[in-house]
C-alpha positions in Angstrom: 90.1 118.5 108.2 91.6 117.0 105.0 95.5 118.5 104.6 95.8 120.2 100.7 98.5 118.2 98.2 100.8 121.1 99.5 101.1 120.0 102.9 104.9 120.1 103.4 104.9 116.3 105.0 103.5 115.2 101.1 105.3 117.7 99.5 108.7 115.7 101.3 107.4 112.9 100.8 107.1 113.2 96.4 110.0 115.0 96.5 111.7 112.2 97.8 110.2 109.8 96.0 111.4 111.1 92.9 115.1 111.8 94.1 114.7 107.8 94.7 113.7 107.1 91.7 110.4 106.1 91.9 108.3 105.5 89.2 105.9 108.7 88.1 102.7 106.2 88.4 103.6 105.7 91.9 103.9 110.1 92.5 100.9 110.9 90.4 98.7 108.2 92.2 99.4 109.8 95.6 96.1 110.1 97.0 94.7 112.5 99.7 91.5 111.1 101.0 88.8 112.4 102.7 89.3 110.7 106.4 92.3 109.8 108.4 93.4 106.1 108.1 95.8 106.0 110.9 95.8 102.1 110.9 96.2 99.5 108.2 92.9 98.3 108.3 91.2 101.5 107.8 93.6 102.5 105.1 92.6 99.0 103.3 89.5 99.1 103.9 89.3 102.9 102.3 91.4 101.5 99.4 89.3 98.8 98.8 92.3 96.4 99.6 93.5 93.6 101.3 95.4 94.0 104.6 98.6 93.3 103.8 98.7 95.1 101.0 99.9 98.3 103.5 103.5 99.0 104.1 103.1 100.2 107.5 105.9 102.8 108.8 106.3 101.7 112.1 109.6 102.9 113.9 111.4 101.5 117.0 114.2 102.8 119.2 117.1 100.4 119.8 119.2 99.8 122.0 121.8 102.9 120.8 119.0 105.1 121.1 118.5 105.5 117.4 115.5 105.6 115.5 114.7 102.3 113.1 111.8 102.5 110.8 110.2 99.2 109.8 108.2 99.0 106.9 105.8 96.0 107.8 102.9 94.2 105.9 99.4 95.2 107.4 98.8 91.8 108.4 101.9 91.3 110.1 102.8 92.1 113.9 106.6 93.0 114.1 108.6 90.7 116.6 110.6 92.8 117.7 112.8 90.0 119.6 113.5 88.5 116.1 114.1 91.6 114.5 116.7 92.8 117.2 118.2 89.3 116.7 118.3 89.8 113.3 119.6 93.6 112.8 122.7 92.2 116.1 121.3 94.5 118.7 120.4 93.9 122.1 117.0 95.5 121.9 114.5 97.6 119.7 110.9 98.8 121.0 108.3 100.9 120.3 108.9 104.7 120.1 106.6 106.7 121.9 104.8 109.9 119.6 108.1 112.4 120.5 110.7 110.5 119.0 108.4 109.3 116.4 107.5 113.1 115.4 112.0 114.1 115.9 113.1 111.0 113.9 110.7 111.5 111.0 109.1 115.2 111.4 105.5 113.1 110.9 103.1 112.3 113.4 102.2 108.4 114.2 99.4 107.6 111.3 100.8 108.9 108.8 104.8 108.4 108.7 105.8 107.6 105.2 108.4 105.6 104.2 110.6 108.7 103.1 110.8 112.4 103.4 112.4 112.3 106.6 114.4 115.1 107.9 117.8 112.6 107.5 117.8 109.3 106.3 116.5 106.3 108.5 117.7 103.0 109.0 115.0 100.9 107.3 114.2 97.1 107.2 111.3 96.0 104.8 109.3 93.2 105.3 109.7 90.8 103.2 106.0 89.7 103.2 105.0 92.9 100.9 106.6 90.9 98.1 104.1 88.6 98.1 101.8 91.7 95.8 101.9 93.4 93.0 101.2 96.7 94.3 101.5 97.7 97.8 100.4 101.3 99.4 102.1 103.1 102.0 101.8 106.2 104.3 102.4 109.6 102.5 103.4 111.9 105.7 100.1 112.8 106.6 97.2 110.6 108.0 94.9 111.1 105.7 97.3 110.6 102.4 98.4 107.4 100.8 100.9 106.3 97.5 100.8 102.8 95.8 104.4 101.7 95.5 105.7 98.4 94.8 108.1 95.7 96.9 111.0 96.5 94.4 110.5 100.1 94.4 110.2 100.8 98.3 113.1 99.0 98.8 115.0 101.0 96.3 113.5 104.4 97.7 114.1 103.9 101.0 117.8 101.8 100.5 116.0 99.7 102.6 117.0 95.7 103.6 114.4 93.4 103.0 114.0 91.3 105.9 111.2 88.5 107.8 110.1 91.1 110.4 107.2 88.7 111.5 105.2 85.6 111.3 101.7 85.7 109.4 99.3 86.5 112.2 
C-alpha cells in the first residue's frame, strides 16, 4: 500500500528540508509513487534516470558504536575500508534493520537523508557531483525528492568525501 504525503517519515523529512534550507523546487517535487523502490535501480529505473543519479542513505555502525549515514551514488559500492580510513576509525560496517530503524526512525528502503530523530554524522559522495540533479530517499520506500550535490550537502551539514571507486 502507497503511504499518504502525511506520512510522518515525509512529513520529517520536508520539514527538515526546509529548516536546511532547501530549495522549494526540491520540497514541492517530492514524489510519492505508486511502488516501493527500495533499491537504486528500481528507484532509477521508476524515475526514468540513470543509476547514479540516486543518493542512497546507507548507514554503518563504527567502531564507537555510533550510527554513520553515507549518502552514496547509486552506481557506487561503499568501501568501507577506505571510508574508515578516511573518517580515522578503526572500523565501520553495515547496520543491521534495528539500528537502522533507532538511528534514523526509517525503515531500510526508504531512509532519507534528513528527518532523523537527532542529527547523523553524514559523509556524501562525492560522485553525486558529477549531475545536475540527483534524487534521494524521502523516509518512506515508496517516496522520493530531487535534490542537488550542493544542496544535500548543505541540508544534511554533510562532508563530501570519495566513498568508492566506479563500479
Amino acid at each position: 500500500m502507497t503511504p499518504p504525503p502525511d506520512h510522518p517519515n515525509i512529513q520529517a523529512v520536508v520539514a527538515a528540508l526546509r529548516a536546511g534550507g532547501a530549495a522549494e523546487g526540491s520540497i514541492e517535487r517530492m514524489r510519492v509513487l505508486p511502488d516501493a523502490v527500495s533499491t537504486a535501480q528500481a528507484a532509477a529505473d521508476a524515475l526514468g534516470i540513470q543509476v547514479g543519479q540516486i543518493a542512497n542513505s546507507l548507514v554503518f555502525r563504527t567502531d564507537q558504536d555510533q550510527p554513520l549515514l553515507v549518502l552514496a551514488s547509486g552506481a557506487h559500492r561503499v568501501d568501507t575500508d577506505k571510508l574508515a580510513a578516511e573518517l580515522g576509525l578503526r572500523t565501520i560496517s553495515r547496520a543491521d534493520p534495528k539500528f537502522v530503524r533507532a538511528a534514523t526512525g526509517q525503515v531500510i528502503g526508504g531512509v532519507a537523508p534528513v528527518g532523523h530523530p537527532a542529527k547523523l554524522r553524514t559523509v556524501v559522495d562525492v560522485a553525486l557531483a558529477d549531475h545536475d540533479e540527483i534524487w534521494a530517499a524521502g523516509g518512506v520506500p515508496h517516496a522520493v525528492f530531487p535534490t542537488t550535490f550542493d544542496e544535500l550537502v548543505a541540508v544534511t551539514g554533510g562532508t563530501a568525501t570519495a566513498v568508492a571507486d566506479a563500479r
